[in-house]
C-alpha atoms as one frame of an Amber mdcrd trajectory, in Angstrom:
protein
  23.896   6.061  30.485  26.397   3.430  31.205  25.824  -0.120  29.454  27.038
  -2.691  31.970  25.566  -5.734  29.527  24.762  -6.265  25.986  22.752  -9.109
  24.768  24.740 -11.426  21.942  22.174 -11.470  19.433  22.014  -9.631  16.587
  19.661  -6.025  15.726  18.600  -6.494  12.569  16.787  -3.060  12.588  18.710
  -0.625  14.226  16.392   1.954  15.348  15.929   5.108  13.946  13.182   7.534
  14.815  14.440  10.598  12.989  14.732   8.428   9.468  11.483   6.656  10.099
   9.456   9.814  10.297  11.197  11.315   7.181  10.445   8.054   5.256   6.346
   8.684   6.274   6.517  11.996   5.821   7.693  11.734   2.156   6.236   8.580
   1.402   2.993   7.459   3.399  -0.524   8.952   1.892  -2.398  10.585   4.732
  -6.031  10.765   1.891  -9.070   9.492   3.235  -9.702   7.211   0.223 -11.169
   3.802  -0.587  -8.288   1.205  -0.313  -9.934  -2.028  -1.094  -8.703  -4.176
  -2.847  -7.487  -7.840  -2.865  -4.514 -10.090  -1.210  -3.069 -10.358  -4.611
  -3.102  -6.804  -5.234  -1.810  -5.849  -1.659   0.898  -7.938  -1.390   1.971
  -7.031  -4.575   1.812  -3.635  -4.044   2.645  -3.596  -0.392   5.729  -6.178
   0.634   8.825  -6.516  -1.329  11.883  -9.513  -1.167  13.672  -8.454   2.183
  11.334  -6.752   3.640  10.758  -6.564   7.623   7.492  -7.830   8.416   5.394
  -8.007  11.343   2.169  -9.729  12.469   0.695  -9.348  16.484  -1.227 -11.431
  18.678  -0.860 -15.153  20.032  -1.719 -19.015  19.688  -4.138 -18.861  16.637
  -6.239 -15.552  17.755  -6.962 -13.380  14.844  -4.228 -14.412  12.430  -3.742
 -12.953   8.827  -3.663 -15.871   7.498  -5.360 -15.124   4.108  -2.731 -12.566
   3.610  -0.084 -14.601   4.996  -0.717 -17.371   2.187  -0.616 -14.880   0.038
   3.255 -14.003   0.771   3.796 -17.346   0.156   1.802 -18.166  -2.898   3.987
 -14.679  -4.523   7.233 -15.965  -3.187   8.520 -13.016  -1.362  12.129 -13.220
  -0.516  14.891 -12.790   2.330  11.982 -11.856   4.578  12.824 -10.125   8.587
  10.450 -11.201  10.601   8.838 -10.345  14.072   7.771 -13.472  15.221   5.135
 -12.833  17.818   2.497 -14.397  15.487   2.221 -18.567  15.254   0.729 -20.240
  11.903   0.963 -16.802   9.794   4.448 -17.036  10.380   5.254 -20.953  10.459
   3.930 -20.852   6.844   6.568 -17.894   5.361   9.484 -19.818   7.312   7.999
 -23.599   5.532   8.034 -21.938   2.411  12.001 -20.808   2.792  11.129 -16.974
   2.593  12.444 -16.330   6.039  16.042 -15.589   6.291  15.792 -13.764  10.358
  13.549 -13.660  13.042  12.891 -11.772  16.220  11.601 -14.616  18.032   9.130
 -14.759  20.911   7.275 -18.295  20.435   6.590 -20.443  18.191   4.010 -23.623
  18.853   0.192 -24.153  19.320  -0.184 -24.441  22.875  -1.390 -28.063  23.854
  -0.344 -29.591  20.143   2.767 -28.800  20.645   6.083 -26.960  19.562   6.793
 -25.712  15.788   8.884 -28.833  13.606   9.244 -26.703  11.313  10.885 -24.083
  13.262  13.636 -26.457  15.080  14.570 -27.847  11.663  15.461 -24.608  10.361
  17.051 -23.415  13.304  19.331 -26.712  13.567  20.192 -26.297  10.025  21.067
 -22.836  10.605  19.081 -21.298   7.484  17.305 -19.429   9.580  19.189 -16.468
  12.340  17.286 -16.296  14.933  17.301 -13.561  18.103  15.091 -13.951  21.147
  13.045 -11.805  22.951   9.989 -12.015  25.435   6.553 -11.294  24.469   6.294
  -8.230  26.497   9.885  -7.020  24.966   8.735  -7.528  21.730   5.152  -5.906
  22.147   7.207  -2.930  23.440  10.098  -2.858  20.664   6.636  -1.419  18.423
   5.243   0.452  21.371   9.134   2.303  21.198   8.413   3.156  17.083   5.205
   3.804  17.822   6.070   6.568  20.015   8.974   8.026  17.618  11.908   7.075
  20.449  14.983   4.420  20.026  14.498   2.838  22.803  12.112   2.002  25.749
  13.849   0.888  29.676  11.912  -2.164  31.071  12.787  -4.786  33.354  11.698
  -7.752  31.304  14.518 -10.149  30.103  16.972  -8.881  32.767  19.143 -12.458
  34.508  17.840 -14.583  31.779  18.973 -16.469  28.951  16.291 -14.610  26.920
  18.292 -11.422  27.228  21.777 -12.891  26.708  20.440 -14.086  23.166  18.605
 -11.212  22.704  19.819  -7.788  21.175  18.929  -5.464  23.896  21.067  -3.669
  26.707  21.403  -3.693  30.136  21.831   0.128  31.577  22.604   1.628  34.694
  19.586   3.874  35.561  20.213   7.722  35.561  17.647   8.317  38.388  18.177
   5.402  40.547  21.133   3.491  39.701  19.334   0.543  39.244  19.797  -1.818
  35.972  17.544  -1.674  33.007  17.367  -3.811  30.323  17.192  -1.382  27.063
  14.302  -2.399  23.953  15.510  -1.447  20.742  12.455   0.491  18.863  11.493
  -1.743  15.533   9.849   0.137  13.085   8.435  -2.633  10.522   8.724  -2.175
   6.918   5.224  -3.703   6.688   2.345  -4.560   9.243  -0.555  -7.187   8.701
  -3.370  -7.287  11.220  -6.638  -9.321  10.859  -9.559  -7.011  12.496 -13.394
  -8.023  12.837 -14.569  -4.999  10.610 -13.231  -1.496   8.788 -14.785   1.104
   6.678 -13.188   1.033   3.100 -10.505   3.973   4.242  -9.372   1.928   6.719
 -11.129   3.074  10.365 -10.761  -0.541  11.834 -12.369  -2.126  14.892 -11.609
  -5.143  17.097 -14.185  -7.404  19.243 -12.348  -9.007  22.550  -8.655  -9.049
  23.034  -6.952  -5.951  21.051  -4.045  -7.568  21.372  -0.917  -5.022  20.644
  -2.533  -4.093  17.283  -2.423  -0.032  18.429   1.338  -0.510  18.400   2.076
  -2.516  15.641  -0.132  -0.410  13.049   1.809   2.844  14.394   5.320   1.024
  14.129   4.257   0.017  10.916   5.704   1.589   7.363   3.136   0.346   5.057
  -0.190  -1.594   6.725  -1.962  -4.102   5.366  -5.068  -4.936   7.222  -7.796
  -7.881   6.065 -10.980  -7.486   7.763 -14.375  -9.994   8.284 -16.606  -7.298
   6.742 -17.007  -3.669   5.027 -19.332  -2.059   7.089 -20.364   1.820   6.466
 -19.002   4.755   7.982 -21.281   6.007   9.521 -21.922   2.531  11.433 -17.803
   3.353  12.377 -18.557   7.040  13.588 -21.316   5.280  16.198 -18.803   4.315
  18.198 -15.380   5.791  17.737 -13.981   4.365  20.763 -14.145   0.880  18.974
 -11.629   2.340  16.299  -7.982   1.240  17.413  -6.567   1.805  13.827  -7.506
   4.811  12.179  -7.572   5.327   8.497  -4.666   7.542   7.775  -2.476   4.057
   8.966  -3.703   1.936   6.693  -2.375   1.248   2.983  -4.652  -1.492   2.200
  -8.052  -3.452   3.192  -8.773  -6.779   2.036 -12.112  -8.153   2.807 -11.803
 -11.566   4.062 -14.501 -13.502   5.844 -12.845 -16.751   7.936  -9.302 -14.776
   7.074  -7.726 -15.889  10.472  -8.705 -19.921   9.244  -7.648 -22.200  10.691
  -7.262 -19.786  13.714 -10.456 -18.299  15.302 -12.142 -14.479  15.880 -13.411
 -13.975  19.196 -17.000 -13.822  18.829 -17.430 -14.852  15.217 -15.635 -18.720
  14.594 -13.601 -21.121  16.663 -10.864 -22.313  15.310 -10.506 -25.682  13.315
  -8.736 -28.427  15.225  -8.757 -30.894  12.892  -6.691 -28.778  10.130  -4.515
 -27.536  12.619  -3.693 -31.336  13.459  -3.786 -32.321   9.720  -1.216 -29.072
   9.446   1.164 -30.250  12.518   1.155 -34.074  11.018   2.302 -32.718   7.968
   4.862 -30.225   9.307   6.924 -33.399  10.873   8.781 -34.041   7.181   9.762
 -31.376   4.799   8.498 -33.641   2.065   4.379 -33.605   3.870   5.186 -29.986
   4.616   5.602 -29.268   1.154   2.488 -31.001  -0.005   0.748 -29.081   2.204
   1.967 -26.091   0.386   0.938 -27.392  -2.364  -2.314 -28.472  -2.051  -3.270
 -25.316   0.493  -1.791 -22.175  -1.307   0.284 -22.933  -4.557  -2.970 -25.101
  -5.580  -5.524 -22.306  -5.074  -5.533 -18.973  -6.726  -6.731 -17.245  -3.997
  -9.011 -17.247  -0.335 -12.048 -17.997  -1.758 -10.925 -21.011  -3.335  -8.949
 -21.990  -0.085 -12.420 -21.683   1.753 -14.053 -23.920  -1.138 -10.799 -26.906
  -0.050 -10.723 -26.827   3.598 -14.946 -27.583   3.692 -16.981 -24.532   2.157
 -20.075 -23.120   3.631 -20.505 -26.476   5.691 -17.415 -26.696   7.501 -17.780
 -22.569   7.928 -20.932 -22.920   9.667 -19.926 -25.872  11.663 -17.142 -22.898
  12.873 -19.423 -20.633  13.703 -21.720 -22.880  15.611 -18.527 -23.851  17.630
 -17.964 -20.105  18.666 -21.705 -19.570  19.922 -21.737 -22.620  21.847 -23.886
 -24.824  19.902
């Protein structure tokens, strides 16, 4: 095909099906076997200093957040990220472990834009490369399939594109111009689901988001989940399961593990942190306290739960999400 355009931006993964399926072969375990354990143990286990990392979903929806502090609290370096995720990711960039990022968005809607986020990327700490939602949803869908590439028209006349790392082509068929989508197969995938088994079999209530793709254009998985439930209660209804065991590395049980973000169904999420949060964010010196008091300052989720309000401010959550 001939490439009339290329966008400026850098491709910090260039894609390669052939290699990535190699890598699984030799290294990913296919065993149906319990993989519970922890966010300490997971992380450790799971995501090493310059990794590339991925989270999916918008706004606060189902964010990892539990395993997201957890990055932080361990210090993981030089991260690549795929930003498509909001708070998850705000948090590894605050804590300086972001060195790139494949950029979508990142803000919370009606409170506003990311500080954080703008002061790094005046300072120029952090590279960053754009890309649309839908262009980044199907960058995974591309490694998800095992091809380099996927044609789309998304991006194509805009700025978006011309800081992006994708290519406009000249259509074989039609002669009309597509914009090219790099595949991007992550070194490591977190996903927040409503419930698993303890192999891994993982459902998700409401919006599924573009969890299908990212756990298939994922290396290593990492998946933290409101509840264990049995098996059997998975084999019921097997239409429910979008990520299947033999993806999955690690499950971390983690009730209120999207906090302060919500789970369709279960919790709303909590305004008045996310406030407290974007107050803070305005200084580095505040944003560091924050740190400090919500992740350095607590060993680990439960104790985070215990801070932000316990089984009061949990409930108060809930009652939010039912309407009451």
């Amino acid at each position: 095909m001939k490439v009339l355009e290329s966008g400026r931006g850098e491709l910090f993964l260039p894609p390669d099906p052939t290699a990535n399926r190699e890598w699984l072969r030799r290294n990913k375990s296919w065993a149906l076997k319990n993989k519970v354990m922890d966010e300490k143990e997971a992380i450790e286990r799971f995501v090493h200093d310059g990794d590339y990392l991925g989270t999916e979903l918008y706004g606060t929806v189902r964010c990892p957040m539990s395993l997201a502090r957890e990055v932080v609290r361990q210090g993981k370096k030089n991260l690549r990220v795929a930003g498509q995720g909001i708070m998850e990711i705000e948090l590894l960039i605050a804590a300086g472990l972001v060195s790139k990022i494949d950029l979508t968005y990142l803000g919370y809607e009606v409170l506003g834009l990311s500080h954080v986020l703008r002061r790094e990327a005046e300072s120029g700490q952090l590279k960053i490369v754009e890309w649309s939602n839908a262009a980044l949803a199907w960058r995974l869908k591309a490694a998800a399939m095992g091809v380099p590439f996927l044609p789309a028209k998304s991006m194509l006349g805009s700025d978006t594109f011309n800081y992006s790392a994708a290519k406009v082509v000249e259509c074989p068929f039609t002669g009309e111009k597509l914009c090219l989508l790099p595949a991007t197969m992550l070194d490591v995938g977190m996903i927040h689901i409503h419930r698993c088994d303890v192999y891994g079999n993982a459902q998700i209530d409401g919006i599924s988001g573009f969890a299908f793709e990212l756990a298939r254009a994922s290396k290593r998985l990492i998946i933290s989940t409101e509840e264990i439930i049995n098996t059997d209660e998975i084999r019921k209804y097997p239409e429910r399961t979008i990520i299947p065991y033999y993806l999955v590395d690690a499950v971390v049980e983690a009730p209120f593990g999207s906090h302060p973000g919500e789970m369709c169904y279960l919790y709303w999420r909590d305004e008045g942190h996310l406030k407290q949060y974007l107050e803070a964010s305005k200084d580095p010196q505040t944003t560091e306290e924050y740190l400090q008091k919500y992740i350095y300052g607590v060993k680990n989720h439960r104790e985070y739960l215990e801070l932000i309000g316990g089984e009061e401010k949990l409930n108060y959550l809930k009652s939010l999400a039912k309407g009451r």
